[in-house]
C-alpha positions as CSV (number, residue, x, y, z in Angstrom):
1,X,0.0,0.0,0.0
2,X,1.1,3.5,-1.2
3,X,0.6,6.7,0.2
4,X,0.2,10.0,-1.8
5,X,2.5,12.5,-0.6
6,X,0.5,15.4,-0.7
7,X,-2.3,14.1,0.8
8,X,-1.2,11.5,2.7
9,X,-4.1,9.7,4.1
10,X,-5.1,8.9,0.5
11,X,-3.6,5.3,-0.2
12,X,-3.3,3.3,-3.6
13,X,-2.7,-0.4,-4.6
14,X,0.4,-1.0,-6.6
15,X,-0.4,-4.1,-8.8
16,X,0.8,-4.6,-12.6
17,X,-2.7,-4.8,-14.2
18,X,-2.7,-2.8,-16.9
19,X,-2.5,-4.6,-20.5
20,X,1.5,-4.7,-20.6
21,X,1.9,-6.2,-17.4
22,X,2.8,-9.4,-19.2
23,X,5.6,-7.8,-21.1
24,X,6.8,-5.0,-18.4
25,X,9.5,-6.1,-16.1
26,X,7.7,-5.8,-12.6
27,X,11.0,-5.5,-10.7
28,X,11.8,-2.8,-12.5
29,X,8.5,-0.7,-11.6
30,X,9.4,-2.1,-7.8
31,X,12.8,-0.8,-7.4
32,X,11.7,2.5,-8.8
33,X,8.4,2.3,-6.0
34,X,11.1,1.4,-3.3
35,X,13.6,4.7,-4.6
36,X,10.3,6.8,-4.3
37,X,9.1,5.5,-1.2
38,X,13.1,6.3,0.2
39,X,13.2,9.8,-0.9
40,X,15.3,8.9,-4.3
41,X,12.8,10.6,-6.6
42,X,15.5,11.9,-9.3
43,X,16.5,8.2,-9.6
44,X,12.4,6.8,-9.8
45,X,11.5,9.8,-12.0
46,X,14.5,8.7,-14.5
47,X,13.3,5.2,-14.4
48,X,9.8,5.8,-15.1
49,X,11.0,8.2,-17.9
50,X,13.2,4.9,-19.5
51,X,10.8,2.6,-19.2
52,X,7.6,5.1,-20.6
53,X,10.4,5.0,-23.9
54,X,9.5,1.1,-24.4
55,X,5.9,1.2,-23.0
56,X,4.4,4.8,-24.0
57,X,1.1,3.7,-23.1
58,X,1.7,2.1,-19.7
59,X,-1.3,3.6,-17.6
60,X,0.8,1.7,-14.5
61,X,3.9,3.9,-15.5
62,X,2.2,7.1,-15.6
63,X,0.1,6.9,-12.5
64,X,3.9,6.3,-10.8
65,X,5.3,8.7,-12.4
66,X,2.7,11.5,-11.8
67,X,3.0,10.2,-8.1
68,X,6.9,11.0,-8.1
69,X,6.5,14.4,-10.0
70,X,3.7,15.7,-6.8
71,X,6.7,14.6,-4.7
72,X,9.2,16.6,-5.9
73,X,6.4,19.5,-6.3
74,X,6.7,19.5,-9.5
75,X,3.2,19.6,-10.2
76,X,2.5,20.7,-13.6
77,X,4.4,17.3,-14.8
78,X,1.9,14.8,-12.3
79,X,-1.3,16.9,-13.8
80,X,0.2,15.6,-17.1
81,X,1.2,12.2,-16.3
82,X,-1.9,12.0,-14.6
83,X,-4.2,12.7,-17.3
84,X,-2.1,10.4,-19.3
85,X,-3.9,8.1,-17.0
86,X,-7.2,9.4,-17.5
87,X,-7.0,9.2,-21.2
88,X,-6.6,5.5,-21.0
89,X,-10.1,4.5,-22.3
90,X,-10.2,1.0,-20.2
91,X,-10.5,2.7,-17.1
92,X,-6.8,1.4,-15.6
93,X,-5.9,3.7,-12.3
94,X,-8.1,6.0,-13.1
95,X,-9.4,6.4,-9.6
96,X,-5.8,6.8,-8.5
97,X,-6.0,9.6,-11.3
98,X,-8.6,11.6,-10.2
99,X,-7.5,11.8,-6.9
100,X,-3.3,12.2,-7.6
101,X,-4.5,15.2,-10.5
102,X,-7.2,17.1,-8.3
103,X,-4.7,17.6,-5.5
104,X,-2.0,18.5,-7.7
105,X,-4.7,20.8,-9.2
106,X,-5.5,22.3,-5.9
107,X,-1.9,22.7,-4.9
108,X,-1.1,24.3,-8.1
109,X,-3.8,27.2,-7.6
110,X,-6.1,25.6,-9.9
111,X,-9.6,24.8,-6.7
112,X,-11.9,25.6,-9.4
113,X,-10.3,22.9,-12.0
114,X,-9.7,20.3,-9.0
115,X,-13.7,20.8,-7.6
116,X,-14.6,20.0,-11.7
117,X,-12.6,17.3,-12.0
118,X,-13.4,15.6,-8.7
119,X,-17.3,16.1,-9.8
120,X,-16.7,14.7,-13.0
121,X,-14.7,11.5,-11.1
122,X,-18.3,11.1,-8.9
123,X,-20.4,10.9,-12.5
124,X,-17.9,8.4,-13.8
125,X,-16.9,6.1,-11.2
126,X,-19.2,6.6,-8.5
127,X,-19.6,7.3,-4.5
128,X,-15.9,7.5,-3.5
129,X,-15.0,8.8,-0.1
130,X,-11.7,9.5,-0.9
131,X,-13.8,11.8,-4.1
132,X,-15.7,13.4,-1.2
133,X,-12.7,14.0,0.9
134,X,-10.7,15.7,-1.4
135,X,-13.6,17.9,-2.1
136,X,-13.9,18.8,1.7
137,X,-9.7,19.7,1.9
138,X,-10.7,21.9,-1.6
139,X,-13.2,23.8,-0.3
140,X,-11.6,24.0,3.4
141,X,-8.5,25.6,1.6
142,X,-10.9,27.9,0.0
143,X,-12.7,28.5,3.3
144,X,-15.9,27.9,1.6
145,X,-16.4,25.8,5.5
146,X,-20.4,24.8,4.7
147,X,-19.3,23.1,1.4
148,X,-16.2,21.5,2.6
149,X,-18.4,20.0,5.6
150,X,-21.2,18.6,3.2
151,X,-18.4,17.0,1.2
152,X,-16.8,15.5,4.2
153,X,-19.9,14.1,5.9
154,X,-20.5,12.9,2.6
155,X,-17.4,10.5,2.4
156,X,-17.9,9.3,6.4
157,X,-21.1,8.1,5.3
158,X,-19.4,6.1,2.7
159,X,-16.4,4.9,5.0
160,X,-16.3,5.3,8.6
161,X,-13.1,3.7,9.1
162,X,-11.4,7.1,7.3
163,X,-9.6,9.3,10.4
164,X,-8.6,12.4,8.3
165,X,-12.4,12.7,7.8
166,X,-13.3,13.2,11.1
167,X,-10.1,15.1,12.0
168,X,-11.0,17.8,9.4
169,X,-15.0,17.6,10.2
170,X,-14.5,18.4,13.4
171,X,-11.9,21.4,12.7
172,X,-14.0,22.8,10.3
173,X,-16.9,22.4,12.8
174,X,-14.8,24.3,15.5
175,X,-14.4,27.5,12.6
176,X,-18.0,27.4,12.3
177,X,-18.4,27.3,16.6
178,X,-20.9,24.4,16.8
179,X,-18.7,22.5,19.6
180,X,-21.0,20.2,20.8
181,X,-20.6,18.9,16.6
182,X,-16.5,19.5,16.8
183,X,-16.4,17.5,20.0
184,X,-18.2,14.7,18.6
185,X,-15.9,14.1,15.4
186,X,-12.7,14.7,17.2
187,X,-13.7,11.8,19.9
188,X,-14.1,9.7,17.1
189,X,-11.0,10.8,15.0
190,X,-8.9,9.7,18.3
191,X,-10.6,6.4,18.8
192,X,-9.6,5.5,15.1
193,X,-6.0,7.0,15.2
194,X,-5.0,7.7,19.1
195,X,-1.4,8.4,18.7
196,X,1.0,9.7,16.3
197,X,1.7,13.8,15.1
198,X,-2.1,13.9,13.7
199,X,-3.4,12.5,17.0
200,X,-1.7,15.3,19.0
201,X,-3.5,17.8,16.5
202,X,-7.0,16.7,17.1
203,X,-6.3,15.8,20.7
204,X,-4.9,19.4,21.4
205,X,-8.1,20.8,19.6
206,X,-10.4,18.5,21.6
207,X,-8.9,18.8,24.9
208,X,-8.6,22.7,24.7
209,X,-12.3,23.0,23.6
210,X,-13.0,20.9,26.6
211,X,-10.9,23.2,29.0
212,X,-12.6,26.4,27.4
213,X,-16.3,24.5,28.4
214,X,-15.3,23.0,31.7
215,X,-18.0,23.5,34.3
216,X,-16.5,26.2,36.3
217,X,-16.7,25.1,40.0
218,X,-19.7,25.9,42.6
219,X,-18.8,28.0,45.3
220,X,-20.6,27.3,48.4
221,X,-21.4,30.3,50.7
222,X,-20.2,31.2,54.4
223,X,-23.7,29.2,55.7
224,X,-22.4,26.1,54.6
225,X,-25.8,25.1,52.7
226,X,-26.2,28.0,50.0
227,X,-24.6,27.0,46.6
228,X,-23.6,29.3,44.4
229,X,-23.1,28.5,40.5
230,X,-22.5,30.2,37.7
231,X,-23.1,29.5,34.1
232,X,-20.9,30.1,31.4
233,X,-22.2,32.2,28.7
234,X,-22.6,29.8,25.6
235,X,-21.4,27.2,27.1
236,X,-21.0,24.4,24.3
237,X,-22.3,26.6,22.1
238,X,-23.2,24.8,18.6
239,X,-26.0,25.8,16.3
240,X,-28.1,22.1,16.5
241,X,-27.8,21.3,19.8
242,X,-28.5,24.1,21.8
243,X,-29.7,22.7,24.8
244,X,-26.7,21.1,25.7
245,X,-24.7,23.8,27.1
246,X,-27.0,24.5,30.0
247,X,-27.9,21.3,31.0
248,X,-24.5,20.5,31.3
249,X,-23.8,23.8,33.3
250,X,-26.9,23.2,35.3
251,X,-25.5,19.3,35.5
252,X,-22.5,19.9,36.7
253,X,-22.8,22.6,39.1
254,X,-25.1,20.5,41.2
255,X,-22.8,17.1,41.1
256,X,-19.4,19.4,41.8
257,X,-21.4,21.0,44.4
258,X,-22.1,17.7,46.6
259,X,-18.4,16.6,46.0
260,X,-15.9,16.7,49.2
261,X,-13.1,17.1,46.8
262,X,-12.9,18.9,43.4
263,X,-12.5,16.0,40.6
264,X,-9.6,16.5,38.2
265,X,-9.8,18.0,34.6
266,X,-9.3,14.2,33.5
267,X,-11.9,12.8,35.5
268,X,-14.3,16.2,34.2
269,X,-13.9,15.4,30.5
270,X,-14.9,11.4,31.4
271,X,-18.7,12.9,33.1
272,X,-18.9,15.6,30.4
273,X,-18.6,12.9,27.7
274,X,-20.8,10.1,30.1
275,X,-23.3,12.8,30.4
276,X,-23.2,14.7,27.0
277,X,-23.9,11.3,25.5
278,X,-26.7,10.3,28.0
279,X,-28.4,13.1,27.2
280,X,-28.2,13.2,23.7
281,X,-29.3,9.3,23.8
282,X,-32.9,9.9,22.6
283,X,-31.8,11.8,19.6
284,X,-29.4,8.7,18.5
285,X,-33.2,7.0,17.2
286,X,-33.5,9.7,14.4
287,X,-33.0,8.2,11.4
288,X,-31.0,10.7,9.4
289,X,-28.3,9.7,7.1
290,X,-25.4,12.1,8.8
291,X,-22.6,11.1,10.7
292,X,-24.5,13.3,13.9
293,X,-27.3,10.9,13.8
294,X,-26.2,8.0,11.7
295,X,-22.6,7.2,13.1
296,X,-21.4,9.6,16.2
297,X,-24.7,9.7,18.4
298,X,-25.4,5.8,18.1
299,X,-22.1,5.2,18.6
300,X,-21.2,7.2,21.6
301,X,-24.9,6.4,23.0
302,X,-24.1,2.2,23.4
303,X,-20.4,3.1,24.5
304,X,-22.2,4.9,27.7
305,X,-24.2,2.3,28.6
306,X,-21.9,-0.2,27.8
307,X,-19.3,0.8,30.4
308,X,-16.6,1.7,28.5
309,X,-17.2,5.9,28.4
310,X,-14.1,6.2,31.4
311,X,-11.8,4.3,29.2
312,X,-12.4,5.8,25.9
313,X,-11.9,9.3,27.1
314,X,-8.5,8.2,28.5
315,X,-7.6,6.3,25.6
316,X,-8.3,9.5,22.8
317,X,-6.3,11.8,25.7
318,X,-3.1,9.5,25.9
319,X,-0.8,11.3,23.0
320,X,-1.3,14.7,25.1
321,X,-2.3,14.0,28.9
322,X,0.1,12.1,30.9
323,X,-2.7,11.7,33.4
324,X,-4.3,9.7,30.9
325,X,-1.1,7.4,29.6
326,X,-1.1,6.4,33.4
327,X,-4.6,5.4,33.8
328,X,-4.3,3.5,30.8
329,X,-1.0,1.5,32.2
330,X,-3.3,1.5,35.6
331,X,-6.5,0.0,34.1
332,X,-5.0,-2.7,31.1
333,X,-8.0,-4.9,32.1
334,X,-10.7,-2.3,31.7
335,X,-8.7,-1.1,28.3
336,X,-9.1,-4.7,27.2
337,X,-12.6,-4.7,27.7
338,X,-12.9,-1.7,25.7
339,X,-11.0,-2.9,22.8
340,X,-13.3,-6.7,23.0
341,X,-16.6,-4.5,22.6
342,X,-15.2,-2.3,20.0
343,X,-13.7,-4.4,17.9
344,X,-17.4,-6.8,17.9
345,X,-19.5,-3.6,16.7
């Protein structure tokens, strides 16, 4: 499996199917994958360039080679070799196509050329979510944010199992300020992909949305039985949901209240989520085809009552909490559990 530099949560299959794989020397197209894949794009661009010499029409060769060319930003000459592809009339890597040119398009300055083009891919080969993703980034880079976040539910509807989806639904949800929304997608960005430099990202983003919403604490007055609390304005602000905000204020004013001892930001975020979620519960039964109703809300919804709420906020905090890391090496048995009733849904 290959990843596409510019993009690189796009992925393509490297197989010799075109109609000269039976006279193309496979090793050949290998070594030049393995020099690209080790940073040796001079040496896999002048491979490509020999072998194109003997098999001008190689759709295999030209996908490759317009791969190499968006590595070594030379764009212009991967929008070629790309369309190369594209004019290949039995269809060979002509998904890969769309999606290597219409980055290189966007990259290049061309948003207008890459939206077309990705439109046109959706007519020809059909629902792709890796199609609707690209759309999303296209329109997020030209902060056209309502567009970018049809495009991107779009393509979680199609494949869940996508990370970069969620990560950038839930950004582009925070832009817009509906946080309950943001808050959602990045939990489930971070249960797919809980480590690693993109993890940090959407952890950071999550975990500083959280800190700006956390229930301030009661204060309880010089009689001992008078409560005080106060509600943030716009607390968990976001455009659908707006009752969340201040029954969570309300929520967690009273339970902080009765405490003997104030509970940690860590332990916070777990009865935000546990109680977000169990409120939200009867909304989970609408049958709308959206990753808010259809994916996120059911989701979330059977975690709660399955247990495993505690766990999962300290397994999406683990790349940036060290509170969280600990728990995790503290609790192995209830993280087990977790991962058993997540990996049967």
């Amino acid at each position: 499996m290959r990843l596409f530099f510019l993009f690189p949560f796009l992925t393509t299959i490297f197989s010799i199917s075109d109609s000269l794989a039976q006279t193309l020397d496979s090793s050949k197209v290998y070594e030049a994958i393995e020099w690209h894949d080790q940073g040796r794009y001079t040496e896999a661009l002048e491979r490509y360039n020999s072998l194109l010499v003997e098999f001008p029409e190689s759709s295999l060769l030209h996908y490759e080679k317009s791969l190499t060319c968006a590595a070594m930003n030379d764009y212009p000459c991967c929008i070629a070799s790309g369309n190369r592809v594209l004019q290949n009339k039995k269809g060979e890597y002509h998904t890969e196509a769309y999606l290597s040119v219409s980055s290189c398009l966007d990259y290049s300055g061309k948003a207008q050329e890459s939206i077309k083009l990705l439109k046109k891919a959706l007519r020809k080969k059909g629902e792709n979510y890796l199609f609707y993703f690209n759309l999303g980034v296209t329109y997020a880079r030209m902060e056209e944010i309502d567009k970018s976040i049809d495009y991107l539910q779009k393509g979680i509807m199609v494949n869940s199992a996508h990370p970069s989806g969620h990560l950038l639904l839930g950004l582009q949800e925070l832009q817009k300020n509906n946080q309950v929304k943001a808050f959602m997608a990045l939990q489930y960005f971070l249960l797919l992909e809980p480590t690693g430099p993109r993890a940090k990202q959407g952890a950071e983003a999550l975990w500083a949305l959280f800190l700006k919403n956390a229930p301030i604490q009661p204060k309880r007055e010089n009689d001992g039985k008078s409560i005080t609390i106060v509600l943030r304005e716009n607390l968990f602000h976001d455009n659908e949901f707006q009752k969340v905000g201040p029954y969570l204020s309300i929520h967690f004013g009273f339970a902080q209240a009765l405490e003997k001892e104030q509970v940690s930001s860590e332990e916070q975020f777990v009865k935000v989520s546990e109680s977000l979620y169990g409120y939200l519960q009867e909304k989970a039964s609408k049958n709308k085809k959206d990753p808010w109703y259809g994916l996120y809300l059911p989701f979330f919804t059977q975690m709660e009552k399955a247990g495993h709420m505690e766990t999962f906020c300290y397994f999406i905090l683990q790349s940036v909490n060290k509170n969280a890391a600990a728990w995790l090496s503290r609790n192995s048995e209830k993280l087990e559990a977790f991962s058993l009733w997540a990996g049967s849904l």
